[in-house]
N, C-alpha and C positions, 0 to 999 in steps of 0.2 A: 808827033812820035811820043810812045807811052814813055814816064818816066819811071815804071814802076820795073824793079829788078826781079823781084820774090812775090808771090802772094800767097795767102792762106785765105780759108774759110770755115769756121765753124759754127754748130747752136748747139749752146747748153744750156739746159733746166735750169729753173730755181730750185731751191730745196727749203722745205717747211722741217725745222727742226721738232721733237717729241719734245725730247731732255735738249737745256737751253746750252747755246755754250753765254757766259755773259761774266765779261774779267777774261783779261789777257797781262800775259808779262814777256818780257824779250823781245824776239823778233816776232812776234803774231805767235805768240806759242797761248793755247790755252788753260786756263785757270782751273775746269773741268772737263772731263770727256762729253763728248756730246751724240745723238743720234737723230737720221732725218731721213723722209721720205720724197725721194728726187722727185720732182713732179714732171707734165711732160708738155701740157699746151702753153705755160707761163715759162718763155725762155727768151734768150737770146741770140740774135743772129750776128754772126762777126765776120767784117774783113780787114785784115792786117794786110798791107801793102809795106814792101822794102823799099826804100827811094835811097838814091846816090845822094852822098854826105852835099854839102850845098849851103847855101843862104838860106834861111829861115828857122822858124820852131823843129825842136826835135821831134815833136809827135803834133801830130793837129787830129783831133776828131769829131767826126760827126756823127751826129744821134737825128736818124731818118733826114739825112741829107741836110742837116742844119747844125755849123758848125759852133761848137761848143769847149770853149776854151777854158771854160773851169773845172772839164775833168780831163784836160791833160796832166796835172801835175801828179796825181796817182799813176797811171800808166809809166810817166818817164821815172818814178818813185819805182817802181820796180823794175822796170830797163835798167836803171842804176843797179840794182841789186845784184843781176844775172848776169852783167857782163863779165866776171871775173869765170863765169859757167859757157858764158855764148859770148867770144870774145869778138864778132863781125856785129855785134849790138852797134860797140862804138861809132867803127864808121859810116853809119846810115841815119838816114831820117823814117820815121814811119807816118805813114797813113792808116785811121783806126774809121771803117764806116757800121757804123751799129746801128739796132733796130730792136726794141725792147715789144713786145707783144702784150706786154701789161703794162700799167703805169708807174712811170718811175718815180723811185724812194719813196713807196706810199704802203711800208713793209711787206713787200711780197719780194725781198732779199735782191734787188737787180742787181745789189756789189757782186755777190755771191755768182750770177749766171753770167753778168757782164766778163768780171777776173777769169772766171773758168774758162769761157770762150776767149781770152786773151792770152791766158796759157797754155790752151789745145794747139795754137795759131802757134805760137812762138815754138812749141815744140815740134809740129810740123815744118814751120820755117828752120829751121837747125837741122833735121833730116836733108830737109832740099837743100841747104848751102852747106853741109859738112860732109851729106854724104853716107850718113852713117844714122842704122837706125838705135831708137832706144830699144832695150829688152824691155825695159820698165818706164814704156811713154808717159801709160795713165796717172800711176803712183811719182811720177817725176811732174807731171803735168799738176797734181793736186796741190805738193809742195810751192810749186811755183807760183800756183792759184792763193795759196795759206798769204805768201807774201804780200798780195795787194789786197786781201779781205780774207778773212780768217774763215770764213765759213763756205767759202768760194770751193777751199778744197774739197764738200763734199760733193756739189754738181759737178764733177766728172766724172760720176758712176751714176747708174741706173741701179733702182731700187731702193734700197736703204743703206747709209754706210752710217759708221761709226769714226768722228776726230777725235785723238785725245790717248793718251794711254791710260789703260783701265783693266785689270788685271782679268774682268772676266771677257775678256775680247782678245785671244792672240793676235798678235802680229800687229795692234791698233798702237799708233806714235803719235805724238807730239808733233809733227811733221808733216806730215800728210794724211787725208782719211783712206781707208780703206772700206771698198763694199762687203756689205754683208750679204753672201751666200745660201749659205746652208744656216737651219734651225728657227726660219721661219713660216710659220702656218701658211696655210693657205688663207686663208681668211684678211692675210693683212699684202698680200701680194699684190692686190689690184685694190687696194682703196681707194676710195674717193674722198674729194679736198673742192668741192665748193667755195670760192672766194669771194667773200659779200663785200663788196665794196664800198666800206659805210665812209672812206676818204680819201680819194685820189689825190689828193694835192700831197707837193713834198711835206716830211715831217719839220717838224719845228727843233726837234733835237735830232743827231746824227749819230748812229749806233755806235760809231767810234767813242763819244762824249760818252753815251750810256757805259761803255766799257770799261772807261777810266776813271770815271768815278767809282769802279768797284775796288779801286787802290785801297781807297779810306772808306772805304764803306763798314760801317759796325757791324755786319751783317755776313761778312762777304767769306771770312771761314768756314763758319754753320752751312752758307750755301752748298758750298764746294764739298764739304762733308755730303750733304743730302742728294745732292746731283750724282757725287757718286754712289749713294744707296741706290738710287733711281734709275740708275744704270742697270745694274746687279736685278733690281727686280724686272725692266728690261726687256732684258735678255729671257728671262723664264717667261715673261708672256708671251712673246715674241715664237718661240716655243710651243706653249701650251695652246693659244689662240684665243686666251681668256680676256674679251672683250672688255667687260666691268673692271678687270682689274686695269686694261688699258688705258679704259676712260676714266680713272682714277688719279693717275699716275701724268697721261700728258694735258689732262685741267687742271691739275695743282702744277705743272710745273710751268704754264702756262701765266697762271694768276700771281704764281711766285717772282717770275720775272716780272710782271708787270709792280707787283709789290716792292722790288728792290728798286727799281725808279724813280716810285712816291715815297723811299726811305733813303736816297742818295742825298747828299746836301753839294751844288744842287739839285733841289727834287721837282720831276717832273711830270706830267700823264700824258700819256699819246693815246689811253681809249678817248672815245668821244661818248655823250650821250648812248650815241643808235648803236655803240656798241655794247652798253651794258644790257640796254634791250634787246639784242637779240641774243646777248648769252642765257638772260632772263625765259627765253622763248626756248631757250634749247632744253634748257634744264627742266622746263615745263612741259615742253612737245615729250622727253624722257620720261618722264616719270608717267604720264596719261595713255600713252602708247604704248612701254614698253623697246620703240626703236630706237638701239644702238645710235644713236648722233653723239655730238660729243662736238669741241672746237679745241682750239687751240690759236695761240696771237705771237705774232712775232712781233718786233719792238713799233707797233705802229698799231693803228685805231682800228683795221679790218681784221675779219674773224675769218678763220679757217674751218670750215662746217666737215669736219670728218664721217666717214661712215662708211657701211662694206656695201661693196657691189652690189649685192642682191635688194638691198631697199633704195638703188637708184632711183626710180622712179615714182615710188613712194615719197621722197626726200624731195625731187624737184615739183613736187604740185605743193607740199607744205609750204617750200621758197617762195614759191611764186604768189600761194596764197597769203600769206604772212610775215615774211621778215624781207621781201625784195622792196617792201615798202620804208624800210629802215636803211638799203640801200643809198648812194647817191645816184638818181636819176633809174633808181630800180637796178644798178646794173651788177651783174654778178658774173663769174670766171667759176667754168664749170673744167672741173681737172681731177687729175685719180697719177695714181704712182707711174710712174715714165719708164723707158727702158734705158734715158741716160745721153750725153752727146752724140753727136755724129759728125763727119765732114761733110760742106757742103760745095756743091759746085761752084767756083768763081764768079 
């Protein structure tokens, strides 16, 4: 006989931030606003099960049917949180079965899609045991996401959202992100996001560490300051569809983050080698060509090969002929802007 009470199911996207968020204070509130492009093949797939209160661990989970007990204490780290919100938290146990499609913490954000698909779940779970729906699932769901990974909130939208409050963004909080809708071109609505996977393996430092180091970081003002100019300019590309100034904006903010790392004390690098080469190859393939590519690195060694639709295929024979060899094992994650979560069937 099952002992399972409730169940949920969800997959959520990861999301490749433009403008970084990088420094937090409070409860996961961030230090600067930030903006990202949900993606849609690199996600994760989740099931939350409700078990009767009982003998054992309050949460157990498995990652592709093999259970993994060092990332229970994040998931019960925010059960703790929500029970004063979802008061039938207390007396259960859960079961968490996940399944990551890319490889995890090898900076392709899996806190981020993991938290999101645990918060879709648990807000769905709360429907089914209260009874009652949210008016404001999503925006409740992000918040909830902020809680176990700060950047979690913006995988539960499709397309681009913006965290953070930021004066030229209405209605953008501290709290939760919000998608952005309207005032962007056509040109950035179906991007593509190439994943070179120059290092599968976990990172050596953990985004959370890189975070906190931004306390005493000499630096860490100035950032915040520029992150929000970065915003502001943004939004007007965002806008106008003005490519150049794109790729201006998300490879300095890019190389910026990676720069606050190697100036943290302590200080550390997560490019590799084959990453500095194929940034090298991007900037060169640009300039001889003339096509829009561009990257962008989230806190880890692989490069995000940005570029518009239309030189799809232009872009995978260059991969293939030149930089899948900088690759690990050639292998690379071919992805473009997502339409966001969905529920899935049990």
């Amino acid at each position: 006989m099952s002992d399972i009470l409730f169940s949920s199911s969800w997959q959520s996207p990861s999301n490749i931030a433009l403008i970084k968020y990088w420094g937090k204070y409070g409860v996961q509130m961030p230090s600067n606003a930030s903006v990202s492009f949900t993606l849609s093949e690199c996600r994760t797939e989740t099931t939350l099960e409700v078990l009767p209160a009982g003998q054992g661990p309050k949460v157990e989970l498995y990652l592709d049917g093999e259970k993994k007990d060092s990332f229970t204490p994040k998931i019960e780290k925010l059960l703790s949180k929500l029970q004063s919100e979802m008061d039938w938290i207390e007396g259960h146990r859960f079961r968490v079965k996940t399944h990551n499609t890319f490889p995890h913490s090898s900076g392709i954000a899996s806190s981020a899609s993991g938290m999101a698909a645990i918060a879709l779940c648990l807000c769905d779970l709360h429907e089914q045991i209260d009874g009652n729906r949210f008016s404001d699932f999503y925006r409740r769901a992000s918040r909830y996401a902020r809680l176990g990974s700060g950047s979690a909130c913006r995988s539960v939208y499709g397309g681009m959202a913006v965290w953070g409050k930021h004066e030229d963004f209405p209605h953008s909080s501290q709290e939760y992100a919000i998608r952005l809708t309207e005032g962007i071109n056509s040109v950035f609505q179906d991007f593509q996001d190439t994943i070179l996977l120059v290092h599968s393996a976990s990172k050596e430092v953990s985004s959370t560490v890189g975070h906190d180091l931004m306390d005493h970081h000499p630096f860490a003002k100035k950032r915040f300051k520029v992150a929000g100019q970065n915003m502001t300019k943004m939004k007007a590309i965002l806008s106008s569809g003005d490519v150049e100034a794109f790729i201006q904006v998300v490879e300095s903010e890019a190389l910026m983050l990676h720069g606050l790392m190697m100036s943290s004390l302590p200080y550390f690098i997560l490019m590799k080698p084959n990453t500095l080469q194929i940034i090298q190859k991007i900037w060169d393939y640009r300039k001889q060509n003339g096509t829009p590519v561009l990257f962008t690195l989230d806190a880890g060694a692989n490069v995000h090969l940005l570029y518009p639709s239309e030189y799809k295929e232009e872009v995978k024979k260059w991969i293939d002929a030149e930089l899948s060899m900088y690759c690990e094992n050639k292998m690379y994650i071919c992805d473009h802007v997502g339409k966001g979560p969905s529920r899935l069937n049990p």
